[in-house]
Every structure is written in C-alpha cells, then in structure tokens.
C-alpha positions as CSV (number, residue, x, y, z in Angstrom):
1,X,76.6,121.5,110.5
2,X,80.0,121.7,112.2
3,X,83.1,122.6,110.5
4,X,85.9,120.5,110.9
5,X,89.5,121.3,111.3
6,X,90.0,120.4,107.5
7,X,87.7,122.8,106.0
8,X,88.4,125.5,108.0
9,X,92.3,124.9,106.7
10,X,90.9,124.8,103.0
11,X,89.5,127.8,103.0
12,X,92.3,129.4,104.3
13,X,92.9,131.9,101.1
14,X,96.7,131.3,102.0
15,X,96.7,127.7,102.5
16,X,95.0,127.1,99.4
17,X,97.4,129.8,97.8
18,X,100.5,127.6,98.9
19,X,98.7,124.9,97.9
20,X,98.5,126.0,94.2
21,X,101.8,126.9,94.4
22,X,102.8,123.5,95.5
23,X,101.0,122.2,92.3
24,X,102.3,124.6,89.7
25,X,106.4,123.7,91.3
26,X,105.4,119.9,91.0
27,X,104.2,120.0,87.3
28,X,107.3,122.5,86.4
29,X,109.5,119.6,88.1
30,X,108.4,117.0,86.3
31,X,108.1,118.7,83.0
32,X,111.9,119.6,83.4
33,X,112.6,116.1,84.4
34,X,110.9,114.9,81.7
35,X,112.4,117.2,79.2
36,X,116.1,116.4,80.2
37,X,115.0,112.5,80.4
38,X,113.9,112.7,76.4
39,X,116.9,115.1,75.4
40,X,119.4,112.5,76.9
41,X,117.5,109.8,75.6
42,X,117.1,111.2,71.8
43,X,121.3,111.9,72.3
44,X,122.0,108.3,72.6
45,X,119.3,107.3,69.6
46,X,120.9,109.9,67.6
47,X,123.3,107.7,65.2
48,X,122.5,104.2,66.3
49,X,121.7,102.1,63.1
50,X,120.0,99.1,63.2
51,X,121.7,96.3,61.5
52,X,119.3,94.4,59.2
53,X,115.6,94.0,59.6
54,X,114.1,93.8,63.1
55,X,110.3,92.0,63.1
56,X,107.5,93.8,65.2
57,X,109.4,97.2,65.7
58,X,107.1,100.4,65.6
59,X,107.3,101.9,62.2
C-alpha cells in the first residue's frame, strides 16, 4: 500500500504536536469566551425583578 501525502503529514510527531496544540488553544478560547459571555450575562440578571407572574417560565 502507498502512503499518501496526508499520512505521511500525520505522522509527523511535530505536526501532530502543533496539531494538539491547536486543539488545546481552541478549547481554552472558547471556554474564556464562554466564561466572560455568562459573567456579563449573570451582571445584567443580577437585580432584574419580574413584575407579576409570567406563565411557562423555567422554574
């Protein structure tokens, strides 16, 4: 079987290093994302009072 120019790349230790790498920055991104996103959003819930009774809101 030949090898392609693909697998060759993939098991390049580096590539797949920098690869990881990629990974791990993405998923820190979006958890920092998604940590300021719910701190800004729980800052402008904090205090808001509903007035009277509102049907079918989550309990």
């Amino acid at each position: 079987m030949q090898r392609t120019e693909n697998s060759q790349s993939e098991e390049n230790p580096r590539f797949r290093r920098m690869m990881y790498l990629l990974i791990l920055a993405l998923l820190a991104g979006y958890a920092g994302f998604k940590a300021w996103h719910l701190s800004v959003a729980f800052e402008a819930w904090d205090g808001q009072v509903l007035e009277g009774t509102v049907s079918g809101a989550a309990k």
